[in-house]
Backbone as ProteinMPNN parsed JSONL, in Angstrom:
{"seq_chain_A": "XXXXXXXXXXXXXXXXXXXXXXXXXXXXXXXXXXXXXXXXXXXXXXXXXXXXXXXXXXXXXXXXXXXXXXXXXXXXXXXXXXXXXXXXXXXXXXXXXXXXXXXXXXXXXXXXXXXXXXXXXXXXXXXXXXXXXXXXXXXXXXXXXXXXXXXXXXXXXXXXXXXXXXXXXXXXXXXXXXXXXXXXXXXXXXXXXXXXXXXXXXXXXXXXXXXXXX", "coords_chain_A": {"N_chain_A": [[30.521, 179.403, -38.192], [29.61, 177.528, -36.361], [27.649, 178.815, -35.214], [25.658, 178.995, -37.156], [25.222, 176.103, -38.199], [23.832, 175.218, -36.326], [21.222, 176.192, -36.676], [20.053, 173.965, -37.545], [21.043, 172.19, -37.195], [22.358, 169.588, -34.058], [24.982, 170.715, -32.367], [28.539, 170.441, -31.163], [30.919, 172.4, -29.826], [34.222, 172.411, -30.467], [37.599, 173.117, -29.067], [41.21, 174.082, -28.299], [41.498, 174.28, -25.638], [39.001, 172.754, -25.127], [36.62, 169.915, -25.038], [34.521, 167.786, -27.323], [32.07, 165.472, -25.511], [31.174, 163.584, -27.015], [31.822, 160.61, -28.955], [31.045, 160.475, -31.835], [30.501, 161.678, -34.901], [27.832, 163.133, -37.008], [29.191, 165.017, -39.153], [31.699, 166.798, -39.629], [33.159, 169.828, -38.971], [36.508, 172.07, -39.67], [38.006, 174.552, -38.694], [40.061, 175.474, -37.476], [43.726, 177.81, -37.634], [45.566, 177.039, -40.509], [48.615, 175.571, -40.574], [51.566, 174.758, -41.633], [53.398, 171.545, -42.201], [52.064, 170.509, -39.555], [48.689, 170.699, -39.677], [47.203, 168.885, -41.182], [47.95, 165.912, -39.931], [47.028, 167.51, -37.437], [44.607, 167.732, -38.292], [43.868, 164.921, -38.764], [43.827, 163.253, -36.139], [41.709, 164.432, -34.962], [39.727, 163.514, -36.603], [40.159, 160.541, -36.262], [39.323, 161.094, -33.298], [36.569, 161.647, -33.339], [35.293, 160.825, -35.275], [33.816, 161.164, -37.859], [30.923, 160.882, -40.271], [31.524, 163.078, -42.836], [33.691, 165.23, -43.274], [34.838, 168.322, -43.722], [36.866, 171.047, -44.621], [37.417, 173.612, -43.699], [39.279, 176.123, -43.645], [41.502, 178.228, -44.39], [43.852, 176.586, -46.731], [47.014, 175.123, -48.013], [47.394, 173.817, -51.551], [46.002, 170.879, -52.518], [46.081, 169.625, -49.566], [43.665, 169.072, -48.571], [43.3, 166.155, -49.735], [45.468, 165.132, -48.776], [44.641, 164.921, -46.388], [42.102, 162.927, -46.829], [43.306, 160.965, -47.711], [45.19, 159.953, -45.8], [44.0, 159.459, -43.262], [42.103, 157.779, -44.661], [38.749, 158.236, -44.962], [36.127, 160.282, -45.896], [36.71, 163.067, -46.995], [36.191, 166.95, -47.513], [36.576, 169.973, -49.093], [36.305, 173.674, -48.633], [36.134, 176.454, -48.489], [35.737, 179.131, -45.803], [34.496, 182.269, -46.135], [34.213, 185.764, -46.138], [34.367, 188.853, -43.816], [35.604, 188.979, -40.575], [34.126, 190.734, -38.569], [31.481, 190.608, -39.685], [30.793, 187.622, -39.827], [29.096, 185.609, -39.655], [26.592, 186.651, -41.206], [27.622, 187.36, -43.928], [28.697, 184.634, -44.514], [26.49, 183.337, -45.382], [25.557, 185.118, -47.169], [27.606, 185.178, -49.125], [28.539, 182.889, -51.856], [28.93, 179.243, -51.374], [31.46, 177.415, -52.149], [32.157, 174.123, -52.711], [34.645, 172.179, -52.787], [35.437, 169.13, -54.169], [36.655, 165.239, -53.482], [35.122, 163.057, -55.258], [32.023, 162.971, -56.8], [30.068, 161.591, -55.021], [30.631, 162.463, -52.814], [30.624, 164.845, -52.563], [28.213, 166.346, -53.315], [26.786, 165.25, -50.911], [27.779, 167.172, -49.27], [27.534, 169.534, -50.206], [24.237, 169.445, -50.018], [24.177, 169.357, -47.39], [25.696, 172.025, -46.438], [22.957, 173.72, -47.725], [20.838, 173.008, -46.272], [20.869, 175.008, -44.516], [20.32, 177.037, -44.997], [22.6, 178.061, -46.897], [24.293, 179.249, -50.117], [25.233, 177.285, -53.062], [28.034, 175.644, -55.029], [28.97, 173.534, -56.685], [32.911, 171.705, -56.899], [35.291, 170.472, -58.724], [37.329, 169.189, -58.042], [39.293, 169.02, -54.511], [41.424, 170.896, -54.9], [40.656, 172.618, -56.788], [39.08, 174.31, -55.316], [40.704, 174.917, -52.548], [42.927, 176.634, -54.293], [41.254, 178.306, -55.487], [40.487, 179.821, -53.466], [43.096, 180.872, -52.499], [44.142, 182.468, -54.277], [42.113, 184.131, -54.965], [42.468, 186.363, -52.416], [44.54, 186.669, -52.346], [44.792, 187.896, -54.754], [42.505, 190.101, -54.084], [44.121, 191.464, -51.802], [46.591, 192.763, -54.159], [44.905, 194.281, -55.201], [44.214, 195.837, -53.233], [46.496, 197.123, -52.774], [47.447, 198.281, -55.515], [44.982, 200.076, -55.32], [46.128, 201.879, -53.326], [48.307, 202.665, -54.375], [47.132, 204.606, -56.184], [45.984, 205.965, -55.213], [48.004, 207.801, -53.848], [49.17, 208.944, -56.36], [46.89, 210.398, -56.877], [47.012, 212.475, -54.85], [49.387, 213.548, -54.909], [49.323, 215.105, -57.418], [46.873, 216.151, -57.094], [44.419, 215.334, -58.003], [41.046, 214.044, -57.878], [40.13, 211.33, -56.32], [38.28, 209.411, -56.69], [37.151, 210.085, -58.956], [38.768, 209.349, -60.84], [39.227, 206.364, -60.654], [36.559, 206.047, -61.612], [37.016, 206.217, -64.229], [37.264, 203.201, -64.418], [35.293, 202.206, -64.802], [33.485, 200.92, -66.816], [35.116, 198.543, -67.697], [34.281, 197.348, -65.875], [32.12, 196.02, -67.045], [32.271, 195.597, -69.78], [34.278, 193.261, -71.874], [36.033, 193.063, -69.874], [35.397, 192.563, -67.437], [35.54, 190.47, -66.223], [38.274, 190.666, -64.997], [38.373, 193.2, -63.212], [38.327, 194.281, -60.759], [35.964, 195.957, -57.977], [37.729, 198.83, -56.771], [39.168, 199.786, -53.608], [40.91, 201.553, -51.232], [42.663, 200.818, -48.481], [43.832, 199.605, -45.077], [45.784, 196.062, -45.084], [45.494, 193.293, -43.84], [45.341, 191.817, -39.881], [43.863, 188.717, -38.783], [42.691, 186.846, -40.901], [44.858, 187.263, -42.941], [47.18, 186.764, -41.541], [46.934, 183.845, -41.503], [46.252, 183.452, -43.874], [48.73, 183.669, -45.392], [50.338, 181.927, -44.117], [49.438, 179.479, -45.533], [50.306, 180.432, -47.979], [52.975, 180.086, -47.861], [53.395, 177.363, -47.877], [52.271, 176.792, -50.328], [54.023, 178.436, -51.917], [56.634, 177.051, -51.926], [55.827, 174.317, -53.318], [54.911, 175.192, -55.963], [57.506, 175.496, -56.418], [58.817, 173.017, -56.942], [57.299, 172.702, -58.839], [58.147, 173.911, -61.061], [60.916, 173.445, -60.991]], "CA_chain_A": [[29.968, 178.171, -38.746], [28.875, 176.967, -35.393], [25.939, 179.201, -35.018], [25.125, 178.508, -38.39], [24.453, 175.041, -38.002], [23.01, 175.171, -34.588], [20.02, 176.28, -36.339], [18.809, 173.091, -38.313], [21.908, 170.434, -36.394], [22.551, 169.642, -32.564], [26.082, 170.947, -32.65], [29.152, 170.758, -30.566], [32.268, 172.961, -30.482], [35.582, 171.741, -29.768], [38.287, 174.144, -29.057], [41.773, 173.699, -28.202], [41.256, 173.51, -24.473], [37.717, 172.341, -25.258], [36.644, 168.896, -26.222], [32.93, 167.09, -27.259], [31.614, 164.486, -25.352], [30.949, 162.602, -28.053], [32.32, 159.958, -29.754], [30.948, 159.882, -33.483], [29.098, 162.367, -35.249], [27.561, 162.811, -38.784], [29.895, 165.784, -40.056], [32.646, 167.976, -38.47], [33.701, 171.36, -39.694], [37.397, 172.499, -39.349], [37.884, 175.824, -38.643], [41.068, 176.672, -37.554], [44.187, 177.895, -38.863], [46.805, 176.571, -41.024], [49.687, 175.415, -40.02], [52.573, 173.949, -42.758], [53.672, 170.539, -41.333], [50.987, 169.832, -38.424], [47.975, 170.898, -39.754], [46.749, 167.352, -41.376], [47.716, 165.481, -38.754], [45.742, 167.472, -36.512], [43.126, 167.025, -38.546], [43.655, 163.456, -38.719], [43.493, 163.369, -35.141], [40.602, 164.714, -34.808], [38.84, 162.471, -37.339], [40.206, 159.398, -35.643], [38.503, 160.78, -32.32], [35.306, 161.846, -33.336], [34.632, 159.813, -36.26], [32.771, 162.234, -38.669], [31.078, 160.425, -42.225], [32.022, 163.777, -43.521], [34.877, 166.303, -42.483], [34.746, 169.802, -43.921], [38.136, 171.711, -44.376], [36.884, 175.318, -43.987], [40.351, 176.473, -43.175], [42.68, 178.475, -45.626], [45.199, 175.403, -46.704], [47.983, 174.715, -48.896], [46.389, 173.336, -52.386], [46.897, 169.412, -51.889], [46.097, 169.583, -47.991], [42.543, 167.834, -48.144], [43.463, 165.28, -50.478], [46.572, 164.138, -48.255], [43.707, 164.378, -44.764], [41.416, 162.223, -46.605], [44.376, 159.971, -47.829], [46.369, 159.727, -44.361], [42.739, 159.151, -42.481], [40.942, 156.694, -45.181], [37.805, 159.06, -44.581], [35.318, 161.235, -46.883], [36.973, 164.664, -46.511], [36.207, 167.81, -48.761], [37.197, 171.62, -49.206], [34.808, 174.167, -48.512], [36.74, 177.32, -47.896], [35.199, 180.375, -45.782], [34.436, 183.793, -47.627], [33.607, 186.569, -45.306], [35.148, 189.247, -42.932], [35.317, 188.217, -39.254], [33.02, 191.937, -38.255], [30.214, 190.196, -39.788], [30.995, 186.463, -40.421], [27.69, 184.894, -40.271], [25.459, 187.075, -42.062], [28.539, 187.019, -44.948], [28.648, 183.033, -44.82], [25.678, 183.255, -45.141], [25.385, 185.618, -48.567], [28.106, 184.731, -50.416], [28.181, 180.961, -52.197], [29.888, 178.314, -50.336], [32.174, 176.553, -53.066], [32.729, 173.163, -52.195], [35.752, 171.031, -53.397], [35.528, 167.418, -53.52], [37.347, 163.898, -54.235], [33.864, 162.775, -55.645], [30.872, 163.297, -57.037], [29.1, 161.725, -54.397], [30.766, 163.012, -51.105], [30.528, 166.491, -52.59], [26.712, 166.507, -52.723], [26.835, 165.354, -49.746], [28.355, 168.449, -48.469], [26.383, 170.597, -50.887], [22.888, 169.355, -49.352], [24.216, 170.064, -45.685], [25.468, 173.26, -46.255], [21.611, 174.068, -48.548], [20.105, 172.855, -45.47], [21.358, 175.99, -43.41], [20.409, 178.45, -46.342], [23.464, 178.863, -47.923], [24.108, 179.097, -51.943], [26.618, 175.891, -53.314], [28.144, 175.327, -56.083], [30.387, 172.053, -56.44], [33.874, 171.49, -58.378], [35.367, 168.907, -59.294], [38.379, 168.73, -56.719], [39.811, 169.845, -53.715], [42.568, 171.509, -55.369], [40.454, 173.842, -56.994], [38.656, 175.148, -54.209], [41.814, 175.457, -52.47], [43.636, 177.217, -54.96], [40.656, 179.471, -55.746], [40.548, 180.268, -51.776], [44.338, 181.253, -51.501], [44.376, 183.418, -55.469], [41.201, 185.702, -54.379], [42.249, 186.744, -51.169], [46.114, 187.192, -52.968], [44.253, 189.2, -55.669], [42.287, 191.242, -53.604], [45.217, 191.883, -51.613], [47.164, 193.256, -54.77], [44.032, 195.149, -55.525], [44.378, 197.106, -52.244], [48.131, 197.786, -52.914], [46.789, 199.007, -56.383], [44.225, 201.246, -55.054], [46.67, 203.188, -52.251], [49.496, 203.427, -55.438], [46.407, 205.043, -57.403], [45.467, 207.527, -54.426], [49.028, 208.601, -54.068], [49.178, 210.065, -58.028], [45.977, 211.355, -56.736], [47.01, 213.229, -53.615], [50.355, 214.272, -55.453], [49.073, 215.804, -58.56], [45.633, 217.09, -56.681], [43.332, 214.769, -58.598], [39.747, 213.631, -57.209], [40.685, 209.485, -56.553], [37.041, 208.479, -56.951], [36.879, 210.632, -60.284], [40.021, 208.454, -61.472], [39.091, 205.331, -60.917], [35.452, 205.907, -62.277], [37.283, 205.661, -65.72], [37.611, 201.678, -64.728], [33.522, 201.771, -64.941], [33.324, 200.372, -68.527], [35.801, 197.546, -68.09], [33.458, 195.689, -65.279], [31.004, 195.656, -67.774], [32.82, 194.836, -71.295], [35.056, 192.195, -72.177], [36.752, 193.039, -69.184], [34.232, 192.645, -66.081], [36.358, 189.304, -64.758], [39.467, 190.793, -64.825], [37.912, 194.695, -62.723], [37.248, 194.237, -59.298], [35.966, 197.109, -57.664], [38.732, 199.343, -56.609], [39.187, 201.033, -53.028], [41.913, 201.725, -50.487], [42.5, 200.706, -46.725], [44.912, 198.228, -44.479], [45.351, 194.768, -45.298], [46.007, 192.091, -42.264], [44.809, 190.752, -39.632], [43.602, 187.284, -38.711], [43.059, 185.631, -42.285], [45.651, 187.852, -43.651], [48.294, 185.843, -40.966], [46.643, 182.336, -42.222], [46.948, 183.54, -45.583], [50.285, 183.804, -45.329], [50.938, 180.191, -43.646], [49.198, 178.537, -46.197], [50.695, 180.977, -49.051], [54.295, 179.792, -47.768], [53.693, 176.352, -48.375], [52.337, 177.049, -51.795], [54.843, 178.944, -52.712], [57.676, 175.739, -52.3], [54.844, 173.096, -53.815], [55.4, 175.827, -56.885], [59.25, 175.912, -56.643], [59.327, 172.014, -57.075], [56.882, 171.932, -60.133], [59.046, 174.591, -61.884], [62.22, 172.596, -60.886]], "C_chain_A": [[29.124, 177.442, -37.703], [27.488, 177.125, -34.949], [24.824, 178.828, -36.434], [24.083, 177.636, -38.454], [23.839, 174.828, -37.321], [21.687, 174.942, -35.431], [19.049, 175.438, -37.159], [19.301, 171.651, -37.38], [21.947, 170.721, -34.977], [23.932, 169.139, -33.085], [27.249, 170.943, -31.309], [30.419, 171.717, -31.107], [33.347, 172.498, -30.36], [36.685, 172.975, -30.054], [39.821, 173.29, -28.209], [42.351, 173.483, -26.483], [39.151, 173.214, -24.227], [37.158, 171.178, -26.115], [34.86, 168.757, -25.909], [32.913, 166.208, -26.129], [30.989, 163.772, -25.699], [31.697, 161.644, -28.612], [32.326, 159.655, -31.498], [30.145, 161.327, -33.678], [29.078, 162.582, -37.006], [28.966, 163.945, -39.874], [30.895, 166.907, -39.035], [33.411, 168.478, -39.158], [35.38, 171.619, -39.208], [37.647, 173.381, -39.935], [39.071, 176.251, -37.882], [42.799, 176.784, -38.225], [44.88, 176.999, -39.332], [48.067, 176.344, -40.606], [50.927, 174.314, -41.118], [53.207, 172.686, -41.498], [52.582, 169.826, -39.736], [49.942, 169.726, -38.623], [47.207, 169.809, -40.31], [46.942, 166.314, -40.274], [47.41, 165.77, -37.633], [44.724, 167.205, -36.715], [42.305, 165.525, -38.315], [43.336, 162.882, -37.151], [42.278, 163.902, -34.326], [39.299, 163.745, -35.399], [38.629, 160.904, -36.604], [39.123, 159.188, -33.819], [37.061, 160.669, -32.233], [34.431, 161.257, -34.515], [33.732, 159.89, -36.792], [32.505, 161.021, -40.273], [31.47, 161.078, -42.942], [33.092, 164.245, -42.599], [35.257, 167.026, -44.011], [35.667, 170.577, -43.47], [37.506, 173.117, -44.483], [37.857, 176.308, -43.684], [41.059, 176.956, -44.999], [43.605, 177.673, -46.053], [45.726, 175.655, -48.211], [47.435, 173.68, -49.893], [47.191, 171.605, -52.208], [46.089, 168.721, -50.24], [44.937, 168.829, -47.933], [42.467, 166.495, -48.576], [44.78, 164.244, -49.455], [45.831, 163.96, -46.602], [43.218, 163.107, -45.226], [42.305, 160.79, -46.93], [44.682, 158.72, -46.589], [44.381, 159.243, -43.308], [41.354, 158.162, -43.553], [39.429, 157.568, -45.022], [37.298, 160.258, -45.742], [35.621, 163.081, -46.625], [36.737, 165.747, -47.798], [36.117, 169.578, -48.656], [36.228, 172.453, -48.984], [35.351, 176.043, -47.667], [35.649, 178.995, -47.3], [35.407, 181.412, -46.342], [34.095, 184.686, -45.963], [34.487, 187.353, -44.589], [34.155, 188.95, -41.644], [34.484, 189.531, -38.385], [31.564, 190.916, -38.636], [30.226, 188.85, -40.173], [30.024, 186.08, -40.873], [26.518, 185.262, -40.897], [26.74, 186.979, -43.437], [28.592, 185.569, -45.412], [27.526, 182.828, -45.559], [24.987, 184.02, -47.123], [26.678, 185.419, -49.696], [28.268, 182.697, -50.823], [29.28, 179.956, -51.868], [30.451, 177.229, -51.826], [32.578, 175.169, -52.483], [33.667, 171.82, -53.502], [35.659, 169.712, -53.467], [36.155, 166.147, -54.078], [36.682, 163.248, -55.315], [32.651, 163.197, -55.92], [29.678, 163.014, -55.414], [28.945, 162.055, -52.858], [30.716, 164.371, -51.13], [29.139, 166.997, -52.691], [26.332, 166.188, -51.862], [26.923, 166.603, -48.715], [27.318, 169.272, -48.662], [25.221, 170.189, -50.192], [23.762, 169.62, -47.763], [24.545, 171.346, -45.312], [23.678, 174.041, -46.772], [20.664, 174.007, -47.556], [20.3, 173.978, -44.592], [21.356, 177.231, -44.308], [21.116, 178.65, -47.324], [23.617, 178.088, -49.129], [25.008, 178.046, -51.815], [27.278, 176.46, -54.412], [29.74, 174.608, -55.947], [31.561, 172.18, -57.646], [34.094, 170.682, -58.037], [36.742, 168.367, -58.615], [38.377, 169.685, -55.811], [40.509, 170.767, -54.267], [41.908, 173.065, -55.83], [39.825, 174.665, -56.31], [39.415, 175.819, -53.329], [42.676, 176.651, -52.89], [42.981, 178.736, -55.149], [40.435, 180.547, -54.473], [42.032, 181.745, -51.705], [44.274, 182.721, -53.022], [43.544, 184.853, -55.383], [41.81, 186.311, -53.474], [43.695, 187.606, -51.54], [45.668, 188.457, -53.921], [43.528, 190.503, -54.763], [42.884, 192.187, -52.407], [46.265, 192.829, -52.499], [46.362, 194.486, -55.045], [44.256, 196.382, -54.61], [45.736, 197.931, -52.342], [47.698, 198.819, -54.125], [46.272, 200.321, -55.926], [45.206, 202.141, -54.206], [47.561, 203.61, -53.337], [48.541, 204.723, -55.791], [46.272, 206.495, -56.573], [46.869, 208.257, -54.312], [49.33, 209.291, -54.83], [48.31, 210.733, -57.323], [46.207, 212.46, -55.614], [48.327, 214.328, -54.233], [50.289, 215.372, -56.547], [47.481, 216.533, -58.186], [44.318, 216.739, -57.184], [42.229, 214.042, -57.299], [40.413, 211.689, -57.577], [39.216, 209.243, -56.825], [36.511, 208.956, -58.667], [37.849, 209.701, -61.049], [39.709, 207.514, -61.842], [37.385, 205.083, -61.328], [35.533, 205.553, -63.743], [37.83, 204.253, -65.812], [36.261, 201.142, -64.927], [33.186, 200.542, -65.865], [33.938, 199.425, -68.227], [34.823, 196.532, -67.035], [32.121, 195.725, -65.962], [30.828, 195.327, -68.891], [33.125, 193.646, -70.831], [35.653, 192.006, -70.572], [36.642, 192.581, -67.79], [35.182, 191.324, -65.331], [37.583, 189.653, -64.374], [39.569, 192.505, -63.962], [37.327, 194.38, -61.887], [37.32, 195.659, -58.6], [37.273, 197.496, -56.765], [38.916, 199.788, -54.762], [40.394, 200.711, -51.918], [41.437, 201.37, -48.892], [43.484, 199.674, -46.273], [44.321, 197.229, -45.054], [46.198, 194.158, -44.261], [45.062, 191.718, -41.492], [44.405, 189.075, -39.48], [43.907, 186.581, -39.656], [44.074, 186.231, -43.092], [47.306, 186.451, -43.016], [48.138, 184.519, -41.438], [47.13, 182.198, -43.182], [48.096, 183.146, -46.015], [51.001, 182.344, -45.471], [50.856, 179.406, -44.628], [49.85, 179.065, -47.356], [52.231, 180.305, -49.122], [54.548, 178.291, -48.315], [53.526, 175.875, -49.953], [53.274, 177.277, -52.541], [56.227, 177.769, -53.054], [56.878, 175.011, -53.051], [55.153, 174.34, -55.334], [56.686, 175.744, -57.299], [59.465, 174.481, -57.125], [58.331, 171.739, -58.025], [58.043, 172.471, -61.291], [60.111, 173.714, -61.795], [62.317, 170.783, -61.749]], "O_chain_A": [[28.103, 176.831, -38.02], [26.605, 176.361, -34.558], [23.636, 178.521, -36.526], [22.872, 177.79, -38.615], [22.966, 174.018, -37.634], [21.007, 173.936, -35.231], [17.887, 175.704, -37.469], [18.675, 170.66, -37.004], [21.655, 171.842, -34.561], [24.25, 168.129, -33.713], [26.796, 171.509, -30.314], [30.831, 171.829, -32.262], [33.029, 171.563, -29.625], [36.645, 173.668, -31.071], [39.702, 172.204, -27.642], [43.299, 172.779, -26.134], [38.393, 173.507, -23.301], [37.11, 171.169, -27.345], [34.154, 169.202, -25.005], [34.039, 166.165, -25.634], [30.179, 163.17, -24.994], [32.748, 162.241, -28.842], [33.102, 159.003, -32.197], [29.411, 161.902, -32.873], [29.9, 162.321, -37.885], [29.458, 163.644, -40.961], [30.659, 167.546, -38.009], [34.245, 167.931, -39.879], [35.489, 171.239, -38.042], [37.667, 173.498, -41.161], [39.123, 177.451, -37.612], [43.152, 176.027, -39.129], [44.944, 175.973, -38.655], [48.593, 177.372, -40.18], [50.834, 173.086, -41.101], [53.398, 172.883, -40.298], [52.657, 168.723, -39.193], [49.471, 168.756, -38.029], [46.152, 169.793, -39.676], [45.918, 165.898, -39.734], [47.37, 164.939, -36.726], [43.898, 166.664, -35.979], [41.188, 165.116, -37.996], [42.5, 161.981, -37.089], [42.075, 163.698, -33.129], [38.27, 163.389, -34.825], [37.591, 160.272, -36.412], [38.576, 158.218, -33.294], [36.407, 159.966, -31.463], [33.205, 161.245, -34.622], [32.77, 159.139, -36.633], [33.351, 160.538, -41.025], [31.94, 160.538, -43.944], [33.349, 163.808, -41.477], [35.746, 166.528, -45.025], [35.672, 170.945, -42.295], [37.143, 173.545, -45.578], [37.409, 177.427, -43.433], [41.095, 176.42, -46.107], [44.661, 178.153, -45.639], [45.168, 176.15, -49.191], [46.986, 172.653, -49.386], [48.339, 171.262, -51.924], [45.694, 167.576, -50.019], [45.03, 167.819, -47.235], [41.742, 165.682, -48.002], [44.915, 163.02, -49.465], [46.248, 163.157, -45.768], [43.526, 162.109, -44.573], [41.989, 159.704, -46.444], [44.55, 157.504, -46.451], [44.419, 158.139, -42.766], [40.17, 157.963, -43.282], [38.797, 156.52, -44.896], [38.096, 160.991, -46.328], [34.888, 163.976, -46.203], [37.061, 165.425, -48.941], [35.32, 170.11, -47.884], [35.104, 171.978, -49.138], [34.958, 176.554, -46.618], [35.038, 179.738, -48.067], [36.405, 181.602, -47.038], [33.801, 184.13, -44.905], [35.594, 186.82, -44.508], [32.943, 188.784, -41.5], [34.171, 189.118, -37.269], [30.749, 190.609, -37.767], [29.477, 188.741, -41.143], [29.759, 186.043, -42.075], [25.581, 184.502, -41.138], [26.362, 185.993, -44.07], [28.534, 185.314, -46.615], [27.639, 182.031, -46.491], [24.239, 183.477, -47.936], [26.569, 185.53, -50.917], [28.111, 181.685, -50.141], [30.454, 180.087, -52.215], [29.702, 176.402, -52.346], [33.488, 175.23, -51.656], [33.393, 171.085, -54.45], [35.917, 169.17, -52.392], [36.131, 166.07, -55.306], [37.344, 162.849, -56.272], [32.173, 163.943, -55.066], [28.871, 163.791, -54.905], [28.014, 162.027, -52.053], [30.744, 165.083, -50.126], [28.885, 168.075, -52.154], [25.259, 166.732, -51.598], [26.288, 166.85, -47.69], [26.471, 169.684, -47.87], [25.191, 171.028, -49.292], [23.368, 170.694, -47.308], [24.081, 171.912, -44.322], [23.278, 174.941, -46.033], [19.672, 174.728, -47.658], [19.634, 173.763, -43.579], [22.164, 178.159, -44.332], [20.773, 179.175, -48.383], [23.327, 176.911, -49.345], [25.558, 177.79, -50.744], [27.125, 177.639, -54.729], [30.858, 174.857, -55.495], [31.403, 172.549, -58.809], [33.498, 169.989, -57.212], [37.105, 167.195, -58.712], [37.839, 170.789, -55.895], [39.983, 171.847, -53.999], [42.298, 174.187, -55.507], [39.932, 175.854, -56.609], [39.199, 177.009, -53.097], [43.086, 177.502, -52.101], [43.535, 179.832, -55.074], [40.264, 181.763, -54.545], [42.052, 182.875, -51.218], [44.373, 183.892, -52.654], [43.887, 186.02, -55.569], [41.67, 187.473, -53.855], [43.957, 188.76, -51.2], [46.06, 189.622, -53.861], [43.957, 191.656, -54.785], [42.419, 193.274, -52.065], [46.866, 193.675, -51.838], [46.902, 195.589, -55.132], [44.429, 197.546, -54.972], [45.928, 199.109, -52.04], [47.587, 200.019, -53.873], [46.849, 201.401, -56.049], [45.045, 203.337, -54.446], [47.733, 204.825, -53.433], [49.061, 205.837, -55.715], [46.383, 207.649, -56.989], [46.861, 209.416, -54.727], [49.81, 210.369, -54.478], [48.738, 211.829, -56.963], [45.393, 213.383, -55.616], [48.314, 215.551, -54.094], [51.04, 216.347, -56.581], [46.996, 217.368, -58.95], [43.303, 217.412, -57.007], [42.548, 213.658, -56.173], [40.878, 211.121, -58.565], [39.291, 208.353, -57.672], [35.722, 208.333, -59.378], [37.378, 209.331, -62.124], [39.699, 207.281, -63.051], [36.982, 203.919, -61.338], [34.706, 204.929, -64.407], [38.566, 203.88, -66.726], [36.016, 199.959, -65.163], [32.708, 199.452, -65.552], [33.073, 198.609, -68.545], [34.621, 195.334, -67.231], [31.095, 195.44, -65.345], [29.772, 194.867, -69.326], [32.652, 193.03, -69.876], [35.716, 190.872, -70.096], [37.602, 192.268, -67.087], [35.441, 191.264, -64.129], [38.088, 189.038, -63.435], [40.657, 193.078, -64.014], [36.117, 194.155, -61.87], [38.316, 196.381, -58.578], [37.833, 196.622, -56.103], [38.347, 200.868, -54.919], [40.757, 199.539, -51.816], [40.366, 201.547, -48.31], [43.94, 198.896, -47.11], [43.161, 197.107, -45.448], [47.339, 194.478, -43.93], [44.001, 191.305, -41.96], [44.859, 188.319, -40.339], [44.885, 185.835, -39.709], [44.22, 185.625, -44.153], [48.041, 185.704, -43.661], [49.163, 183.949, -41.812], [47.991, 181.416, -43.586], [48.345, 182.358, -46.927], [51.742, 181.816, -46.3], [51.778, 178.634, -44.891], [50.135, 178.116, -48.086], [52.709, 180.009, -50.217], [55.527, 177.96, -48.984], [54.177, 175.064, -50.611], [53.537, 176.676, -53.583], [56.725, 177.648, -54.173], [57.545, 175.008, -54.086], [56.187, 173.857, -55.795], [56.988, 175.909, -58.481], [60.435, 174.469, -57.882], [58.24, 170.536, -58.271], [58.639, 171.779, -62.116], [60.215, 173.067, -62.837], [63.347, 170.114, -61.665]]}, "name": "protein", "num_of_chains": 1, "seq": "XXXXXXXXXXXXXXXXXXXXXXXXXXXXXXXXXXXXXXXXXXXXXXXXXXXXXXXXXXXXXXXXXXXXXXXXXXXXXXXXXXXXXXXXXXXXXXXXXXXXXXXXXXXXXXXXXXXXXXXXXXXXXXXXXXXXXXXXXXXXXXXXXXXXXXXXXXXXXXXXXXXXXXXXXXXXXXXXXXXXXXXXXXXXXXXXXXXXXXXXXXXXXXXXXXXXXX"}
């Protein structure tokens, strides 16, 4: 995200033995991970030092989590979750469409014109929550997907079948009725970096679930 912006804003980074020498600035990105219980009030801590008009959750979080930053910090905060693998981040940021979440209509075009200014596609909803939510369900789905695909190659390795001949008979469904519910198919590890985030923020989901059911 940093190089990103570099190339329209005069950007700093801040890292966790690395601070600005700044005091205020127009918008500040947060980018790292999740953490259940600390992770808002670092944010908030951050907001209070550097004293952004916007602040941009670009972090995997627990659905809820920007709504209780911009709460707990009085401050224009809004969702905006990264897409991409970390091999090629910024040409990926860069092609797929930056969803942004927001409290408001008019702090979420806000966002939308600053990301538009740096190339990339938008398209605004109508809370945090659902940007959130839609963040943590893809990444869960195409997670199941990969489990899927290694079950599928196993029949195939056991019984001697061609796996790419197999799952060619899912062709037709991403192009009927079916096309939202048929994501392309294929096998390989899942983990890693946003896989461990995933996780963090999946855990707190999963209680914030246990106490609607209850």
């Amino acid at each position: 995200m940093l190089e990103i912006m570099k190339s329209r804003h005069q950007t700093f980074g801040v890292d966790i033995n690395q601070s600005a020498s700044i005091s205020q600035c127009d918008v500040m990105h947060i980018c790292f991970p999740f953490q259940s219980g600390k992770f808002v009030g670092q944010v908030v801590e951050y907001i209070h030092q550097y004293r952004p008009a916007l602040t941009v959750i670009n972090s995997t979080v627990a659905p809820g989590t920007t709504r209780s930053i911009a709460a707990e910090s009085g401050t224009v905060v809004v969702n905006s979750p990264v897409r991409g693998k970390h091999a090629r981040m910024q040409e990926e940021m860069l092609h797929y469409v930056k969803f942004v979440g927001a409290l408001d209509a008019r702090s979420g075009q806000r966002a939308v014109e600053h990301f538009e200014e740096v190339g990339m596609k938008t398209i605004l909803l109508t809370s945090p929550e659902a940007s959130e939510i839609a963040k943590l369900t893809e990444t869960t789905y195409f997670g199941l997907m990969i489990a899927w695909a290694q079950e599928v190659e196993r029949y195939c390795i056991k019984f001697g079948a061609n796996y790419e001949e197999v799952v060619s008979f899912y062709d037709e469904m991403r192009h009927a009725q079916y096309r939202h519910l048929a994501p392309t198919i294929s096998f390989g590890p899942f983990g890693g970096y946003r896989a461990v985030e995933q996780l963090e923020a999946e855990k707190s989901w999963s209680r914030w679930m246990a106490e609607i059911k209850c």
